[in-house]
C-alpha positions as CSV (number, residue, x, y, z in Angstrom):
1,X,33.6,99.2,70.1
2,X,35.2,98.5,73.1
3,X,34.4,99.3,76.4
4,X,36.5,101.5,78.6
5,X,40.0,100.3,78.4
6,X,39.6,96.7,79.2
7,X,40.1,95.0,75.6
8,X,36.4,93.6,75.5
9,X,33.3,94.6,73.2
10,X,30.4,94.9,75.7
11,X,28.6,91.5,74.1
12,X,31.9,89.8,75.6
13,X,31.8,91.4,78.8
14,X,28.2,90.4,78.9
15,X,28.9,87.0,78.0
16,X,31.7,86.8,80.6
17,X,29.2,88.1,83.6
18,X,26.4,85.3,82.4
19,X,22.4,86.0,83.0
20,X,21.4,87.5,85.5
21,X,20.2,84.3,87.4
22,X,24.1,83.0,87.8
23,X,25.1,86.4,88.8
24,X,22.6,86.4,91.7
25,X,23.7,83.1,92.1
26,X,27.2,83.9,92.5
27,X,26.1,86.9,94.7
28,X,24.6,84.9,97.2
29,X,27.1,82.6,97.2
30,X,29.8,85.1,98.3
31,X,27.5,86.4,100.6
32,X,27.2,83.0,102.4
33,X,30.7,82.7,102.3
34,X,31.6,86.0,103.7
35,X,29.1,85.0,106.5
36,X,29.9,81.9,107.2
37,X,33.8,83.1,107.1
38,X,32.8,85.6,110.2
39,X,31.1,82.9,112.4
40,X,33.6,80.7,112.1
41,X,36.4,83.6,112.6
42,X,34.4,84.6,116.0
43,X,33.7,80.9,117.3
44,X,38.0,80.8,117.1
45,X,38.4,84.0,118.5
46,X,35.9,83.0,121.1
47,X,38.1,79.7,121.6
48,X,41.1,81.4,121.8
49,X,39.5,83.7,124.3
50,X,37.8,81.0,126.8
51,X,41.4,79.0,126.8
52,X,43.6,82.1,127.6
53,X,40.9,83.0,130.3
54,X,40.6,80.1,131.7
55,X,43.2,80.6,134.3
56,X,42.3,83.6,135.4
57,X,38.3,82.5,136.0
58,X,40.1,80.0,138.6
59,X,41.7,82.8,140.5
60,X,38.5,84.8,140.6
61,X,36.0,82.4,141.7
């Protein structure tokens, strides 16, 4: 029997997803990337920011 539309009995789709422990472990793992992706996106945005600022922090002080 396959299972809805995609080619694969559900005992290969379950052996293509793994246990349950490698799926949390892949879980967490994009988790960590996704965060670790945003705090590096904000300290460059923050770079950016404190370089085209820095001229103008000059003419206010």
């Amino acid at each position: 029997m396959l299972v809805g539309g995609t080619g694969e009995t559900p005992q290969e789709r379950k052996r293509r997803r793994g246990s349950a422990a490698a799926r949390g472990k892949r879980s967490l793992a994009l988790k960590l990337t996704a965060v670790l992706k945003v705090i590096h996106t904000n300290s460059f945005i923050q770079f950016v920011l404190s370089i085209l600022l820095k001229p103008f922090c000059c003419v206010l002080s």
